[in-house]
VEXDREN-2710 file (C-alpha; in Angstrom, 1 decimal):
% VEXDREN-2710
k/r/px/py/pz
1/UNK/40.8/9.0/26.2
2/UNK/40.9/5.1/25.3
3/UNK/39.4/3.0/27.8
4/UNK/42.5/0.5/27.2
5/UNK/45.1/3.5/28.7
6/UNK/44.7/2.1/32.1
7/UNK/46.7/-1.1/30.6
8/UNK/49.1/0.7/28.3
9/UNK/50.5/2.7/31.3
10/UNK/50.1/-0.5/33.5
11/UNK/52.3/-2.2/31.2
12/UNK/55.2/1.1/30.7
13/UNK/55.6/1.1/34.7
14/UNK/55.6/-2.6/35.0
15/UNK/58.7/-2.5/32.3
16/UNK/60.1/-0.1/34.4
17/UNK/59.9/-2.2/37.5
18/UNK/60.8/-5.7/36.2
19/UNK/64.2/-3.6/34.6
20/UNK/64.9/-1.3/37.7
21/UNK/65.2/-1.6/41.6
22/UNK/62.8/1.1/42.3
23/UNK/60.2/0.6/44.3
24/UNK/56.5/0.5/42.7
25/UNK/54.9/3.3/45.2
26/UNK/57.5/5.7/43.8
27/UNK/57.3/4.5/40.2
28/UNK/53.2/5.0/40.1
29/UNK/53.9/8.6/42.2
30/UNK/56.6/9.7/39.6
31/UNK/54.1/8.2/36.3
32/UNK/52.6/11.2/35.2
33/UNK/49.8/9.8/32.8
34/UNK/46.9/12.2/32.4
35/UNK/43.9/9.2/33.7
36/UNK/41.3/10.0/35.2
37/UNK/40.4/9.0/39.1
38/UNK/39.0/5.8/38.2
39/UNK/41.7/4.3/35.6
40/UNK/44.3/5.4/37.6
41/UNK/43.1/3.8/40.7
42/UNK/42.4/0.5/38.0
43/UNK/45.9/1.5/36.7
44/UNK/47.3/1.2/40.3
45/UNK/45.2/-2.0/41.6
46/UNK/46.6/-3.7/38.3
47/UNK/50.2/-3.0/38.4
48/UNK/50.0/-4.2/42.7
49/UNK/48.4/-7.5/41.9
50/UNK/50.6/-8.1/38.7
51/UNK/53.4/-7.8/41.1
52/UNK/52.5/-9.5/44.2
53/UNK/50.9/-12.8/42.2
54/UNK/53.8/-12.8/39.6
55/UNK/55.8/-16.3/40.7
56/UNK/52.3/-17.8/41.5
57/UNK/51.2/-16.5/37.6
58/UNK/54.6/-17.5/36.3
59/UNK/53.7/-21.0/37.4
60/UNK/50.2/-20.9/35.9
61/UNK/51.3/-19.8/33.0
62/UNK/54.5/-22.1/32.1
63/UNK/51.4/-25.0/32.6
64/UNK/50.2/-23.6/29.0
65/UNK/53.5/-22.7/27.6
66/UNK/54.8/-25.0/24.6
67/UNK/58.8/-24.7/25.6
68/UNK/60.4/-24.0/28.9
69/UNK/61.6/-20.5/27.8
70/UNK/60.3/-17.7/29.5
71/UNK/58.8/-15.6/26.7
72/UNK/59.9/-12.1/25.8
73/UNK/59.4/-9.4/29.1
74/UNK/56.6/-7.6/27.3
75/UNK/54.7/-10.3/26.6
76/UNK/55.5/-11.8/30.4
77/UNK/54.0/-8.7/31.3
78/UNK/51.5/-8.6/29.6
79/UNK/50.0/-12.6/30.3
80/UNK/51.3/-11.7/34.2
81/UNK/48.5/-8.2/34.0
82/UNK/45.8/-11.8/33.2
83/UNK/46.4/-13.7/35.3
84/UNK/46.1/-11.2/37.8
85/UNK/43.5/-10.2/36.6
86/UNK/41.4/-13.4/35.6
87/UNK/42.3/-14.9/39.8
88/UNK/42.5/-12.0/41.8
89/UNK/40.2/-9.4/40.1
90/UNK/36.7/-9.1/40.8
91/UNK/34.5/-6.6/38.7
92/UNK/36.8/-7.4/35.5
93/UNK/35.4/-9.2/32.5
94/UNK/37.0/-11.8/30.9
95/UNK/36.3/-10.5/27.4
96/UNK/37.6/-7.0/28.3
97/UNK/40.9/-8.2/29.8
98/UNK/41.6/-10.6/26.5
99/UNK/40.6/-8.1/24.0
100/UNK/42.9/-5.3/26.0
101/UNK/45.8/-7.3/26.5
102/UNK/45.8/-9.1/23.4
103/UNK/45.5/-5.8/21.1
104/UNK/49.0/-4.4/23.1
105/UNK/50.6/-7.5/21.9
106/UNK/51.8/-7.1/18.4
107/UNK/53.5/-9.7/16.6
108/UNK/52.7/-11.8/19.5
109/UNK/48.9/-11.5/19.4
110/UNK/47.6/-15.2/18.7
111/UNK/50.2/-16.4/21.6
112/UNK/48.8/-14.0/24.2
113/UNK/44.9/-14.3/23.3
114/UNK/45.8/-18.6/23.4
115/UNK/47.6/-18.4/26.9
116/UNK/44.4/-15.8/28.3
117/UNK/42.2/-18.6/27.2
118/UNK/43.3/-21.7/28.5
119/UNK/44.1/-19.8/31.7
120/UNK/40.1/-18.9/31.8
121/UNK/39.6/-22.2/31.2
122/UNK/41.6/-23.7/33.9
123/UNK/39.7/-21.6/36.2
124/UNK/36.7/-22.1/35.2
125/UNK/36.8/-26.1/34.9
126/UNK/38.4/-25.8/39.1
127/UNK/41.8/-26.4/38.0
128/UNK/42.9/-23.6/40.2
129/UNK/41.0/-24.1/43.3
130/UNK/42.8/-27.4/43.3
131/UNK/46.2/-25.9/42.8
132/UNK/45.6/-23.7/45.7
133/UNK/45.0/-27.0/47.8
134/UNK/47.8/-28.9/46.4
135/UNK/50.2/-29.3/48.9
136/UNK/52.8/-30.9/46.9
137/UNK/53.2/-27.7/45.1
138/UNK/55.5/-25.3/47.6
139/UNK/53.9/-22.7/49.6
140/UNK/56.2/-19.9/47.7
141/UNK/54.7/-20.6/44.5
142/UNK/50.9/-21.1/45.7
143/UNK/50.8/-18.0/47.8
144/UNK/53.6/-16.4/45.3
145/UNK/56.7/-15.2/47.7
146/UNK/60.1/-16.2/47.7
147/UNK/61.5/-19.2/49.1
148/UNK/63.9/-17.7/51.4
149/UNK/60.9/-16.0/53.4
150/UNK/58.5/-19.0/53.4
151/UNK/61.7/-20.9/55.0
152/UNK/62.3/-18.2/57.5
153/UNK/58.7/-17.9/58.8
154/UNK/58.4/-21.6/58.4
155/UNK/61.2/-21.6/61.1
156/UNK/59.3/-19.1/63.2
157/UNK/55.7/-19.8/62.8
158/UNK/55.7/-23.9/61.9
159/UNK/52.1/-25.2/62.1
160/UNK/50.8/-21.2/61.1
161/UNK/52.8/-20.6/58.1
162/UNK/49.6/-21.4/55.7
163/UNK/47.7/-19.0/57.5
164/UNK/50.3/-15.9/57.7
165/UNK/51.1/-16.2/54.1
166/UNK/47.2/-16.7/52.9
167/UNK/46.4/-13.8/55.2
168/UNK/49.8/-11.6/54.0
169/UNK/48.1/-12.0/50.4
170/UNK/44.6/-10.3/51.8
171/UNK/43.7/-6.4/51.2
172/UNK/44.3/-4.4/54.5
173/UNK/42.2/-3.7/56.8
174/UNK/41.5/0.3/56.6
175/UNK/41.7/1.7/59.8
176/UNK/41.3/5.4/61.2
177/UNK/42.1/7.2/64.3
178/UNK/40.4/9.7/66.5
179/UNK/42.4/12.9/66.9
180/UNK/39.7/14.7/68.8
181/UNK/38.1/12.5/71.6
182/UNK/35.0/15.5/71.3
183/UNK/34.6/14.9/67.6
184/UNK/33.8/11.4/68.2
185/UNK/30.0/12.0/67.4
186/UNK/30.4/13.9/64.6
187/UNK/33.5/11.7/62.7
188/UNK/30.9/8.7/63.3
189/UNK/28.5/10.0/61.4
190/UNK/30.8/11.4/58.7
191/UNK/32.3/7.8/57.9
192/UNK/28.0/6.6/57.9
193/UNK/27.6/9.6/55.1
194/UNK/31.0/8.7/53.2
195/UNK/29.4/5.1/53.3
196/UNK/32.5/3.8/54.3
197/UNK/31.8/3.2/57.9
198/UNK/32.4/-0.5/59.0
199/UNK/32.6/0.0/62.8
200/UNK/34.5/0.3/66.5
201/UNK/37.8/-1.7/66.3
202/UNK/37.2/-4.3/68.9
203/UNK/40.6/-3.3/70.9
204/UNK/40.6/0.7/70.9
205/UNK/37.7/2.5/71.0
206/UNK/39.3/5.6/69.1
207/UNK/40.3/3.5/66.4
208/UNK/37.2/2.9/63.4
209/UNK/37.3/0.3/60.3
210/UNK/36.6/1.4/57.1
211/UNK/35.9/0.1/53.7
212/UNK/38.4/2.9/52.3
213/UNK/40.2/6.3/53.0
214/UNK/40.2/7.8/49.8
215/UNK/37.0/10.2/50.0
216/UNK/38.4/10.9/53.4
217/UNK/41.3/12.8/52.3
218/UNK/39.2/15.8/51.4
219/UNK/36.9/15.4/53.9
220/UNK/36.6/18.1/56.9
221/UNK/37.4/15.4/59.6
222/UNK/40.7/14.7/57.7
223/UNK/41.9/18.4/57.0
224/UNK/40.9/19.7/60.2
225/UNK/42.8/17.1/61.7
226/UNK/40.0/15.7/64.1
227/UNK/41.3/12.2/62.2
228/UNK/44.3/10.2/61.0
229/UNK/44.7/7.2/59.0
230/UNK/46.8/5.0/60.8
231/UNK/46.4/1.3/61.6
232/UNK/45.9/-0.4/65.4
233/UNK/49.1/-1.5/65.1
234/UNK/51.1/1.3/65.2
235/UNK/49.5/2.3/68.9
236/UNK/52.2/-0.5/70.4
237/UNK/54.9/2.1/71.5
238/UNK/52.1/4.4/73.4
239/UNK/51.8/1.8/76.0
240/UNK/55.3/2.2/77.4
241/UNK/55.0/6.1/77.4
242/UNK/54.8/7.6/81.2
243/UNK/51.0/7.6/83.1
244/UNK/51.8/11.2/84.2
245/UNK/52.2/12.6/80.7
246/UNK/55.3/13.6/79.0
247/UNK/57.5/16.6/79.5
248/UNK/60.0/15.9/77.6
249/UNK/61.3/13.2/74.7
250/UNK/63.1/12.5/71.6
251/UNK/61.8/10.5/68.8
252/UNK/64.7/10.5/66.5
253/UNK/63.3/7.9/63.2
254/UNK/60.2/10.3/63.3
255/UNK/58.8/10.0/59.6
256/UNK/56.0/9.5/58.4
257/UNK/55.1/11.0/61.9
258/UNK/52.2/9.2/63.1
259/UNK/54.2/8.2/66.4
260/UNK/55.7/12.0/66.9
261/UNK/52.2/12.8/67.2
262/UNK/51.4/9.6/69.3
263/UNK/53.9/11.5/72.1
264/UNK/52.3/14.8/71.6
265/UNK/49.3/14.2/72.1
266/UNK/50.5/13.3/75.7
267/UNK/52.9/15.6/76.0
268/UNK/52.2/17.9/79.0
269/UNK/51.3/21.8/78.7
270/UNK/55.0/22.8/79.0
271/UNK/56.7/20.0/77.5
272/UNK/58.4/19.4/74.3
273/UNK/58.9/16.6/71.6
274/UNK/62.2/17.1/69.6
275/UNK/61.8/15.1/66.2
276/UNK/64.3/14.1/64.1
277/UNK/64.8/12.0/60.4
278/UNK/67.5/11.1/58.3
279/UNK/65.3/12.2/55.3
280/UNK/64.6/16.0/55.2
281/UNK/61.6/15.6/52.1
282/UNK/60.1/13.2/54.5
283/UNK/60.4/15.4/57.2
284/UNK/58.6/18.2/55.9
285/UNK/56.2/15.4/55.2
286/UNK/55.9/15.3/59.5
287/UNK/55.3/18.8/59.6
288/UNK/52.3/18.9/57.5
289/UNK/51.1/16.1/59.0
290/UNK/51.7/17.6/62.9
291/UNK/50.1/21.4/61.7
292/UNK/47.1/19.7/60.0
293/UNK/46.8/17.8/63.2
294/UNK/47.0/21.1/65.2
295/UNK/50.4/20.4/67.3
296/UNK/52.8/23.1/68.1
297/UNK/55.3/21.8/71.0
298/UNK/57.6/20.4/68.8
299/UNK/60.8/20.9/66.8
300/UNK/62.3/18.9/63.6
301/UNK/65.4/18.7/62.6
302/UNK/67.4/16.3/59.9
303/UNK/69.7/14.4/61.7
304/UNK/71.1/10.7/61.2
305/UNK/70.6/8.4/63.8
306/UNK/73.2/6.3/64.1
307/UNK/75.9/9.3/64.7
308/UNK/73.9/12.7/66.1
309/UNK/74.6/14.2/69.1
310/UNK/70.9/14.1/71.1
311/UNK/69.8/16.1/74.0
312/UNK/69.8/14.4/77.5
313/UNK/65.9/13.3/77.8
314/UNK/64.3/11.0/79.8
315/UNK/62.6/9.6/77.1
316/UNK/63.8/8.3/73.5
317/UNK/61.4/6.5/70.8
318/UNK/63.1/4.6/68.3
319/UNK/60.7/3.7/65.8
320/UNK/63.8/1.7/63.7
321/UNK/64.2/1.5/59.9
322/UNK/62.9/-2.1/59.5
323/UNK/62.1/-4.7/56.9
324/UNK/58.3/-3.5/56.5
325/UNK/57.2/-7.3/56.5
326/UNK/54.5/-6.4/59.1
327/UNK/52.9/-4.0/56.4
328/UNK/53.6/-6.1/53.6
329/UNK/49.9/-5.9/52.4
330/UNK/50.0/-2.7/51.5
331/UNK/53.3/-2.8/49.7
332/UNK/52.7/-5.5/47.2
333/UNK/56.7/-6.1/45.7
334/UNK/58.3/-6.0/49.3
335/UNK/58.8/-9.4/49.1
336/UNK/60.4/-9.2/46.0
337/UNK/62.3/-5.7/46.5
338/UNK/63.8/-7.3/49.9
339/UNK/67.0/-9.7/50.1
340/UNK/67.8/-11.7/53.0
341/UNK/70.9/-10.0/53.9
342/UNK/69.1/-6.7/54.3
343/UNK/67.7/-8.3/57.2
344/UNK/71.2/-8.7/58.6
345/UNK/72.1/-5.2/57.4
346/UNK/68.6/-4.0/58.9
347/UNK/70.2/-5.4/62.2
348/UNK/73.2/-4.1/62.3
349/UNK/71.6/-0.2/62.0
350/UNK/69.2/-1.2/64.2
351/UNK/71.8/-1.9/66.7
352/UNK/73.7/1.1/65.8
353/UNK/70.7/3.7/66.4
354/UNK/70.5/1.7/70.1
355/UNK/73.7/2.1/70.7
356/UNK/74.4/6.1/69.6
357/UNK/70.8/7.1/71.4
358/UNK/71.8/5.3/74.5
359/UNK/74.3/8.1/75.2
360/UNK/72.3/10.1/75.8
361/UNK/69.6/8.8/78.0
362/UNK/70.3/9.6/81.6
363/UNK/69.8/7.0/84.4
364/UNK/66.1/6.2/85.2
365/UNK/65.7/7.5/81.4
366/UNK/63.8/4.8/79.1
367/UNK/64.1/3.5/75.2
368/UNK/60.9/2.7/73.5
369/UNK/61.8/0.6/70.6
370/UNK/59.3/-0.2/68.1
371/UNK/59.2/-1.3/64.2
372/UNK/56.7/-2.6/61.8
373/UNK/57.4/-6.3/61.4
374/UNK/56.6/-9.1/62.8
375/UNK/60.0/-11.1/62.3
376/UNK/61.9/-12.4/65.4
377/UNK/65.4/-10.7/64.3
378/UNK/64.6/-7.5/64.1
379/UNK/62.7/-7.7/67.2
380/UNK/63.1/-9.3/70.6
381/UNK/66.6/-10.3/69.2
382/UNK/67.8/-6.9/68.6
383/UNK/66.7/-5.8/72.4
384/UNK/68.1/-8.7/73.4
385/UNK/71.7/-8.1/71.6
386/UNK/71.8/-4.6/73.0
387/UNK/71.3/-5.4/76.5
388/UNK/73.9/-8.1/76.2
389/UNK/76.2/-5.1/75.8
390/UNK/74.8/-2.7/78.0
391/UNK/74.7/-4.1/81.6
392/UNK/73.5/-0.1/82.8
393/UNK/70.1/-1.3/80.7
394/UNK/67.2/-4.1/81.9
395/UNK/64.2/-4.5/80.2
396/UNK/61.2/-1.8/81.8
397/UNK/58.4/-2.1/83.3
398/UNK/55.5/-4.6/81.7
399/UNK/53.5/-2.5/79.1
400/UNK/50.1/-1.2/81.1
401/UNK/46.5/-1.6/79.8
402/UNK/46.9/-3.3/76.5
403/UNK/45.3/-6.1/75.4
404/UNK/46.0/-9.2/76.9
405/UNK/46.8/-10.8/73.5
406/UNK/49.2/-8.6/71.9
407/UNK/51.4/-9.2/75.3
408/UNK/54.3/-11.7/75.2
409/UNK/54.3/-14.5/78.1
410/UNK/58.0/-14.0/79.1
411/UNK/58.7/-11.0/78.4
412/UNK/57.8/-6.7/78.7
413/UNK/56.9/-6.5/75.2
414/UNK/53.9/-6.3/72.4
415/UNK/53.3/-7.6/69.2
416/UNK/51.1/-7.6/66.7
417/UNK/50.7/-10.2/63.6
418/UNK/48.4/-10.2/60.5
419/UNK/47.3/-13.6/60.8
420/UNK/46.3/-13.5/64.2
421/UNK/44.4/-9.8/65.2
422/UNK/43.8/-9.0/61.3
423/UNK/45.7/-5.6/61.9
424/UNK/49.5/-4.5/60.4
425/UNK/52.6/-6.6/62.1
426/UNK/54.3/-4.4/64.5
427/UNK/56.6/-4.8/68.0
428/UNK/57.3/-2.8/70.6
429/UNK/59.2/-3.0/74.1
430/UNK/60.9/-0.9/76.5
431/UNK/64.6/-0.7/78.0
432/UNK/65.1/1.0/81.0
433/UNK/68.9/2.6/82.2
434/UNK/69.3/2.1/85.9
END
């Protein structure tokens, strides 16, 4: 195997991306190149930066470009795959990226090798620590996202926009959970042997940092279920569930699952969780994940939320089809996938799950509604909407025993934000039907 076939199939699914609308998770899933562990994950951790840093690379670039014309999409691709690699890459060489890149350039060999040059240069000389402090330059280009977002979150973060969009651009922090509260001794020292141990998240003691989770997967604490990966963020909802336990509920936007088991975990002895998706692959995606995890009170079935007929329960978790923005650095072309009226289409099915699941919740029954982002439309502003039109629901009790700074000063709800508790962006808040 070449050592350059890490790039060749970098550059086939970027082509693929820049030409389609898919997704890249699905595009590098579906890519069925026979690499090895390592290239692949090079492969992977290439094509993700290419595409999150492209406008900020585009801009670079055009500095060294001869005529204002964007040159030929291979080529684009191929001085994009630099630049990501020359700024954001640490561990490449600078001689092994030029000499790569340039030989999959053909005809345009002496351009490419040129542009990967001067780029170095600029670099090297501090030309691009003082475009990152340029101010004059817009925020969209330096931290490379679109303008319509940095104008939103300029609206609803002002003075911490910098920050949010510096800290949207930073890898993740890896996070695992405790399944088993007895295994707690012996997952510790598991994560100390993997060598990816960091240390106790400093707001849940059953949640642990880690430098990675991919020797995890195979790992006995992963198969046997005694962990999950899942960030801090996604424990908002499980504040608003009943002290006594749960009997009886209905989570009905259940993939990828983490939250059905969230409920199950404190469900009582004779109670049940009835889980449902739109999605039926991603379903049976759930149902691995609740076996491996060693739940049985449960049922699944594919329904769409907006229109099925649920069971009476006291209880219903809507964990809503949402933007994503609040996991946006683990999904690197988000920004660019994302339009801003699927926002307002995002809020209208938003709405229309509320409104179909609140049929069905008797009086004294709650909603827990959660997503994972951070932006105020989705949000509060949803809740708010729906209890506008639905005098026989208030807002519920105040979440109990979370921390004090994922709490909102007026009202019953949580949030989390990137920028501020280094964890995922998520929300969460409870109506109650009197």
């Amino acid at each position: 195997m070449e050592p350059n076939d890490s790039r060749k199939d970098a550059v086939s699914i970027l082509r693929h991306w820049f030409t389609g609308k898919a997704y890249i998770d699905h595009l590098l899933q579906k890519y069925g190149h026979p690499l090895d562990p390592q290239s692949r994950r090079f492969r992977d951790a290439l094509v993700h930066q290419t595409i999150q840093w492209q406008r900020q690379s585009d801009a670079l670039i055009a500095r060294f470009l001869k005529s204002p014309k964007k040159p030929p999409l291979q080529t684009r691709i191929l001085l994009l795959m630099g630049a990501a690699e020359i700024f954001h890459m640490e561990g490449t060489r600078d001689h092994g990226t030029v000499h790569s890149l340039v030989s999959l350039a053909g005809y345009q060999k002496k351009f490419v090798n040129a542009i990967l040059r001067q780029l170095i240069r600029f670099r090297d000389s501090g030309g691009y620590k003082t475009f990152l402090e340029d101010l004059s330059i817009s925020p969209g280009i330096r931290h490379s996202f679109p303008d319509w977002l940095v104008e939103r979150w300029q609206r609803q973060f002002g003075d911490e926009l910098e920050y949010l969009l510096f800290k949207l651009n930073q890898p993740p922090v890896r996070m695992v959970r405790l399944m088993v509260d007895s295994a707690r001794d012996t997952v510790i020292e598991a994560l100390i042997n993997l060598d990816i141990w960091i240390g106790v998240h400093p707001d849940r003691e059953d949640f642990f940092t880690v430098r990675s989770v991919q020797s995890l997967m195979e790992h006995e604490i992963f198969t046997s279920g005694k962990v999950t990966i899942q960030d801090v963020s996604s424990v908002l909802p499980e504040y608003f569930f009943p002290e006594g336990g749960i009997h009886r509920a209905c989570d009905v936007c259940s993939a990828p699952g983490g939250k059905t088991a969230a409920l199950l975990k404190k469900t009582l002895p004779d109670g049940k969780i009835f889980a449902y998706d739109v999605d039926g692959r991603r379903l049976r995606q759930v149902d691995e994940t609740l076996r491996r995890l060693h739940f049985t009170r449960y049922t699944l079935e594919e329904a769409d939320a907006r229109t099925h007929a649920f069971p009476p329960a006291p209880l219903f978790l809507v964990d809503a089809p949402c933007s994503g923005f609040g996991v946006i650095r683990k999904r690197s072309d988000l920004r660019w996938r994302r339009k801003a009226e699927d926002l307002e289409n995002l809020r209208g099915l938003q709405l229309e799950i509320l409104e179909n699941v609140s049929r069905a919740v008797p009086p004294g029954g709650n909603i827990i509604y959660s997503t994972c982002t951070f932006d105020e439309a989705e949000n509060v502003e949803v809740l708010q909407t729906f209890l506008e039109k639905h005098s026989e629901f208030s807002w519920g009790d105040p979440p109990a025993n979370a921390p004090e700074h994922w709490k909102d000063a007026a009202l019953p709800v949580l949030r989390t934000y990137p920028h501020r508790y280094d964890c995922e962006g998520s929300f969460a808040g409870r109506v109650k039907r009197m």
